[in-house]
N, C-alpha and C positions, 0 to 999 in steps of 0.2 A: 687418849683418843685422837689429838691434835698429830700427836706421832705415829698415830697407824696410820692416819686419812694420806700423809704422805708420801709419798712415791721415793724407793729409795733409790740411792744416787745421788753423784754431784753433778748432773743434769738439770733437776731439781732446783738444787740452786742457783746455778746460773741460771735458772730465765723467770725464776719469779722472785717479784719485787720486795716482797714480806720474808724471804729466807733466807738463813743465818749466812753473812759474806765469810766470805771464805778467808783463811789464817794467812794464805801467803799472801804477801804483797809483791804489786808487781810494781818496780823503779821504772821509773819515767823520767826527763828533765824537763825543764822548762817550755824547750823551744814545743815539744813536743804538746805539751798541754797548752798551748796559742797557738797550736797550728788550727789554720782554719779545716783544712783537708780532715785532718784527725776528728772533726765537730761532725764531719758532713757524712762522714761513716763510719759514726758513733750512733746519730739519728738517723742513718737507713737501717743501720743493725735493728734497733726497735722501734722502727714505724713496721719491718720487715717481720719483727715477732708479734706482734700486736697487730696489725691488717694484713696478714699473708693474703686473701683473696682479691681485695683492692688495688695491690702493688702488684700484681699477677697481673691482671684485667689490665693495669694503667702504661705495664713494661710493652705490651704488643711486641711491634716488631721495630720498636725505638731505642729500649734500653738492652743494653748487650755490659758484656765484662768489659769490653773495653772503657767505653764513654760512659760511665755509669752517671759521671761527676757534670758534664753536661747534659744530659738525659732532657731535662725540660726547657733549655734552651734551644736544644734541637726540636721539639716539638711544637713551639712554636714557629721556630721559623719554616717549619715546614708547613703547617696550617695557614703561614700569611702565603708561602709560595704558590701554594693551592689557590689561594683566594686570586693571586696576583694574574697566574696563568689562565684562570677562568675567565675574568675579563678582559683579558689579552682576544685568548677566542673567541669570546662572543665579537670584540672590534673587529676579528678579521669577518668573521660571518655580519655581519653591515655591513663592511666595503665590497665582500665578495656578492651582498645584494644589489646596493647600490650599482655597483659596476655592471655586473651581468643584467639587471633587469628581466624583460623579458623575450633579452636573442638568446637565438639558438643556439649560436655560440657562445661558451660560457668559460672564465676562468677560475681557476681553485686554489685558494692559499691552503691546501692540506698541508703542504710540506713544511708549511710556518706555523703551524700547528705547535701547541705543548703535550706533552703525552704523560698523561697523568698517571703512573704506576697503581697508585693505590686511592683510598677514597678514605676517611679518616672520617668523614661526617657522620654521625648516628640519624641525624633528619633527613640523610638524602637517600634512606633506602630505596626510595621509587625510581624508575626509570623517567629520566629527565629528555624527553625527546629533542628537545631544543639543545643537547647536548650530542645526540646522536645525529648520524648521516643518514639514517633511513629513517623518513616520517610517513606511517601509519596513514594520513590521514591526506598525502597527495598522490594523487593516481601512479602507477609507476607507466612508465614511457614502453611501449614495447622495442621489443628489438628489434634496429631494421635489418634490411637484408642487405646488400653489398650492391652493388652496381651490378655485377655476376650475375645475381638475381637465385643465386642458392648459395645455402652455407654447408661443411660438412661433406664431406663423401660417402659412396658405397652408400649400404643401406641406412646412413644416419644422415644421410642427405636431407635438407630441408630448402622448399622451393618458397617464392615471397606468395603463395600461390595458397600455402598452406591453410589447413583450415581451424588451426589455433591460431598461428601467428596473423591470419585476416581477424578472426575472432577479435582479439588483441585490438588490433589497429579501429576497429571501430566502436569500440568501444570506448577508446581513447577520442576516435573523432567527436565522439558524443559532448565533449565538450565544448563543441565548435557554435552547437544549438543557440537560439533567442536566451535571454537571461529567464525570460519567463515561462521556456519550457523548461518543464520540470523532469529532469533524467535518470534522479533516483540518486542513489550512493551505496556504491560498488566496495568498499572499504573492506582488503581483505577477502574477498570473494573471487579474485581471477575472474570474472566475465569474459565471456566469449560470444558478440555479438554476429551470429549468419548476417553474409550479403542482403539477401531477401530480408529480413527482418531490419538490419539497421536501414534498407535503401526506403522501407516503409515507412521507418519513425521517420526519416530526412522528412519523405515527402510529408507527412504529417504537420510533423514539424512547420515547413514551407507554409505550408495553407493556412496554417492558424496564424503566421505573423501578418499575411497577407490578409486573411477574414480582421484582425486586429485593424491593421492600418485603413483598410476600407470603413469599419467601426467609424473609428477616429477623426476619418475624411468627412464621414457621412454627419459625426456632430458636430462638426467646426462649420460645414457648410450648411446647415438645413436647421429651420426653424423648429424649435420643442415647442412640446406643449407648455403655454404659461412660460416662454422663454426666447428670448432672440436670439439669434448667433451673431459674431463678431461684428459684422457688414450692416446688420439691421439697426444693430445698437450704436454705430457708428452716423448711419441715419437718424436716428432719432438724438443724437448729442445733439446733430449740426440745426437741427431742427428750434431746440432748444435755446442755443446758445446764439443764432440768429435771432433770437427775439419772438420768434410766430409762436411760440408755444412758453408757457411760463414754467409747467412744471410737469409732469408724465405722474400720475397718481397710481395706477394701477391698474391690474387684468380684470375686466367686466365680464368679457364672453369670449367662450373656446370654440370651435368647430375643427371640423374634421380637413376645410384649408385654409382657415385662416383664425389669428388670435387678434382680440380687438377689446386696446386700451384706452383709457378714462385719461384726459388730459386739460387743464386750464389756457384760454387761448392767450396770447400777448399781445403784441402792439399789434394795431392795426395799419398797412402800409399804402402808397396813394394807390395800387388798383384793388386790393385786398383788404374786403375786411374780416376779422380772423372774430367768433362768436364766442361769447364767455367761455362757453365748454363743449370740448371737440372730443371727437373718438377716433383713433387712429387703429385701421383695418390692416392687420399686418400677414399678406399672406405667404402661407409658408410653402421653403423653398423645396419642400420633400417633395420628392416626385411618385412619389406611390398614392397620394391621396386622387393623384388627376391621369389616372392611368382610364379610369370611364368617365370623362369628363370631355375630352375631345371632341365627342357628338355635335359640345355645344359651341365650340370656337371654327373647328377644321372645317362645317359646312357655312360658316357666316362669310358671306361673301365680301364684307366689309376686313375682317382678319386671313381671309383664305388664302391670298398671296403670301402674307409675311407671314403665316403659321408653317408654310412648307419649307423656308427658309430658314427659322430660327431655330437653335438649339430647344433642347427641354429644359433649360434654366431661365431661358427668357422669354418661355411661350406663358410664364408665373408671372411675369411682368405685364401682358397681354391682358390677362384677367382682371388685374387693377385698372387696366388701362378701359379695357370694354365696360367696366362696372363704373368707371367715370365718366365715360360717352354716355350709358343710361341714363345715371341718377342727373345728366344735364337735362337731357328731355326731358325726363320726369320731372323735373324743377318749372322749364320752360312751359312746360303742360300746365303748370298749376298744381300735380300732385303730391300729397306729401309723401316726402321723403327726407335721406341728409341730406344737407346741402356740398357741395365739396368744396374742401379747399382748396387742396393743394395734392398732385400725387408727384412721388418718388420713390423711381423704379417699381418697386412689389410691395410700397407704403402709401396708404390712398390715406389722407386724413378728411374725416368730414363735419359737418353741426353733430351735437350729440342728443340724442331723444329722451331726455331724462332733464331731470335737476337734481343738482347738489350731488352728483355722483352715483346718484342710485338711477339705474337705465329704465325705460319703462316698461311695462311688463307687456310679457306676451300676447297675445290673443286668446291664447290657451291655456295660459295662467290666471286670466283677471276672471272676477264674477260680475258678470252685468245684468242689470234688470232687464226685463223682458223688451221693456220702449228701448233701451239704450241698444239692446240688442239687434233689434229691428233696424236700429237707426245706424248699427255699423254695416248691416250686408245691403241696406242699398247706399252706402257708401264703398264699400267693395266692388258693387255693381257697375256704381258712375268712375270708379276706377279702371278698373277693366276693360269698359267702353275706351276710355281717353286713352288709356295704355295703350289699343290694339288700333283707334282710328288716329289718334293726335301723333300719340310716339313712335309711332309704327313700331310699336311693341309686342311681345307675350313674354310674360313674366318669368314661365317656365319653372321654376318651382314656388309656386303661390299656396300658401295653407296656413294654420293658425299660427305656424311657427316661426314665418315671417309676415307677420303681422303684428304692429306694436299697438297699444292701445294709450295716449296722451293726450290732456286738455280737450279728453271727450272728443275724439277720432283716432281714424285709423290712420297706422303711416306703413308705408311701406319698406320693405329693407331688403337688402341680401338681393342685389339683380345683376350678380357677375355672369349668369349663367344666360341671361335674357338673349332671345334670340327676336329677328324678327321675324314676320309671317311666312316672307318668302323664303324661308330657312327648307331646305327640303322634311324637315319633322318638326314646323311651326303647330300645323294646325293639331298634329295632334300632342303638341307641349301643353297648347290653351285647352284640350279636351283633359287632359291630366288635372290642369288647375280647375274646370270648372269643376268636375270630379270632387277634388278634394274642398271649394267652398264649398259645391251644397250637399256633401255629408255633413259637413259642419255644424252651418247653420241648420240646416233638418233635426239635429240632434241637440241644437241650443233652443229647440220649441218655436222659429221662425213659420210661423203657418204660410208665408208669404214666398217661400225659399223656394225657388223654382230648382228640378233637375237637373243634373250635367247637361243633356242634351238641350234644355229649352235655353237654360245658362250659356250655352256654347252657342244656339243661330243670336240669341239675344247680343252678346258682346260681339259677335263676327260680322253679324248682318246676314248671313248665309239661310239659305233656306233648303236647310237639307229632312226632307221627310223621310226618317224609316222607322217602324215601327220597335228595332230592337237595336238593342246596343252596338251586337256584330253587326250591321247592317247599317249603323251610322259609324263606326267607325272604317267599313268596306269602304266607304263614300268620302271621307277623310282622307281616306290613303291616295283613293283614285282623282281627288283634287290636288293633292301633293304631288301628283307624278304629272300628271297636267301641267302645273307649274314650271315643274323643272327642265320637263320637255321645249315649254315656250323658252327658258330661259336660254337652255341651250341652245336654239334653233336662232332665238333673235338676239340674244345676248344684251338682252336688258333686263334689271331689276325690277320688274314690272307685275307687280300681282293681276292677275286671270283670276281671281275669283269674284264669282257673277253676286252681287250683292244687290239691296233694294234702295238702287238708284246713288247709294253712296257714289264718290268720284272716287277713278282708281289711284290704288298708294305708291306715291315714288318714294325715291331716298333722296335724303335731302341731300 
């Protein structure tokens, strides 16, 4: 069975190992059996019959009849050369970076280049772009036109004029944009951007880094809410670090112009003396908040010169400053109020109405018994009076919500806006305020609380009779203009309103 399974022939046996060697012998000599060469294909003979498909695969385009005997030594040095010439290239592409940067003029070691015939590496099947001259992923340059201003003749003529080759060109300028406008990624796509259409994104473009930079302007220069900007905070270091102030604690109260901080006082100095605890009114530098606000500086004859003169960043300064001429009278008066310290610029610091940091509460926040009640609106009352006869005052926004209630009275706050009577809309600022005390108190169960209008001849002196509201305020207005008349005609600060026997009000 052994002798049918095999194949007959002496094919057979030459090439398997298990069958009968054959009778002749073949003579050899010595040198012949040491030779190395003789070894070396004797074991290609059969590594050749035994992995015919791996010695196939391994031969490529390396092993040939000639160089059989060098075979792997050539393979080698051809995979180092590979290696060698790679990094060769990659060093000329750095210097050809380095060098060119980013002029338009540019030079090219191509021609020092290696040129790599074949690729031997089974890992580098992918397309290695860092190896290639065209990259995917940078815009390609369009082409220009010649100085001519056309390329090509006859009808293959092309003008710089053209409406792909413009397309091109602005699509490219698109890269010219803010970093932060966003252009998209044209990769592979040929864009072709219309005049009209790219001259649109420009202006686009334009406006927004401009809206940006105005942004930017507007918060480096202008007071946040619960925030200062650079200048204020700078104010407030020097504040500090001169001693008047020990430490800035924190934001108490926000309004709509101004932010007002809790701070411990310092030394006290020979003309100044600085009170445990102050509050520093810090108003802010936006000018949108005091765009209707004007009414109340531009006709105060006292401001009305240097209002027409000064910019709108320093008419904010103004308001500190007028709100510091008040709260002096009002001290001078005997009223309560803060006391001030110290102002700079658009930073008024004054006493603070509270203890231990906690401010005192509103008028319209606290609950009072009905005596204590009673016992604040005619203290309101004998304020009022003093404001409008002592200080030649009107408080001009007077309501529960400036009003503080501490150590069982009322104080007054917030009189940046204070005009005085001869203000061409004095009297009817005080009709406003008497308005809003006696809703007030009418409604905190004051049985005593007289009307706006009896409210209004009581604190002015004025004895104006009319039986309805339009008809006392017709009579307001026609004393206001009377005023102003006089003013103009004699050019003194001089109130004309006929009162019961009070003496007439100067400026001091």
């Amino acid at each position: 069975a052994a002798a049918a399974a095999r194949p007959p022939g002496p094919a057979w046996q030459s090439k398997c190992p298990w069958g009968a060697l054959s009778t002749t012998s073949i003579s050899c000599s010595l040198a012949d059996v040491m030779s190395e060469q003789l070894a070396k294909e004797l074991q290609l003979e059969e590594e050749n019959a035994a992995f015919p498909e791996v010695v196939a695969a391994a031969e490529g385009p390396f092993i040939t009849g000639e160089n059989i005997d060098t075979s792997s030594d050539l393979m080698l040095a051809q995979m180092l050369q590979m290696e060698f010439d790679r990094e060769y290239d990659a060093q000329l592409r750095r210097e050809e970076k380095k060098i060119n940067g980013d002029s338009k003029v540019s030079i090219s070691f191509e021609n020092y280049r290696k040129v790599h015939p074949y690729d031997s590496d089974s890992s580098e099947d992918e397309v290695d772009w860092q190896d290639t001259r065209h990259d995917p992923y940078r815009a390609d340059k369009p082409t220009t036109t010649p100085r001519r201003g056309f390329i090509g003749k006859g009808k293959d003529i092309t003008t710089k004029h053209d409406e792909v080759v413009c397309g091109r060109k602005n699509t490219a300028r698109m890269e010219n944009f803010a970093p932060e406008f966003q252009v998209g990624d044209g990769i592979g796509m040929d864009l072709k951007l219309s005049n009209q259409v790219f001259n649109a994104l420009k202006q686009h473009a334009y406006s927004e880094e401009r809206r940006s930079a105005r942004l930017h302007e507007k918060k480096e220069h202008s007071t946040a809410e619960k925030a200062v900007d650079p200048k204020t905070r700078l104010l407030l270091y020097k504040m500090v670090n001169s001693g008047m102030l020990e430490t800035i604690t924190g934001c108490i109260s926000t309004g709509k112009e101004s932010v007002v901080f809790h701070a411990y006082g310092g030394n006290a100095t020979e003309d100044k003396v600085i009170p445990p605890e102050c509050a520093i009114k810090v108003f802010k530098t936006t000018l949108n908040e005091f765009k209707n606000r004007d009414k109340y500086i531009k006709d105060d004859y006292r401001f009305k010169d240097r209002f027409s003169k000064l910019n709108p960043r320093k008419i904010i300064r103004m308001w500190a400053e007028k709100e510091m001429h008040n709260l002096t009278r009002m001290q001078n008066a005997g009223i309560p109020c803060p006391q001030v310290v110290i102002l700079k610029k658009h930073v008024l610091v004054m006493s603070f109405i509270g203890q231990d940091q906690v401010p005192a509460p509103k008028l319209k926040d606290v609950t009072l018994s009905s005596e204590d009640m009673k016992k604040a609106y005619y203290q309101i009352l004998n304020m009022m009076q003093q404001l409008y006869r002592e200080c030649n005052l009107v408080h001009a926004d007077l309501s529960e919500y400036n009003m503080l209630w501490h150590d069982g009275k009322v104080w007054l706050i917030d009189v940046s806006q204070s005009v005085e009577p001869t203000h061409p809309h004095g009297l009817e600022f005080l009709f406003r305020d008497c308005r809003n005390v006696s809703q007030f108190f009418q409604k905190g169960g004051v049985a005593e609380a007289l009307n706006e209008r009896e409210l209004f001849n009581a604190v002015s002196g004025l004895n104006i009779t009319a039986d309805n509201e339009v008809d006392f305020q017709a009579e307001i207005e026609a004393l206001e203009k009377m005023n102003e008349d006089h003013v103009q005609n004699h050019g003194k600060k001089l109130s004309t309103f006929s009162s019961d026997g009070d003496p007439p009000i100067y400026d001091e």
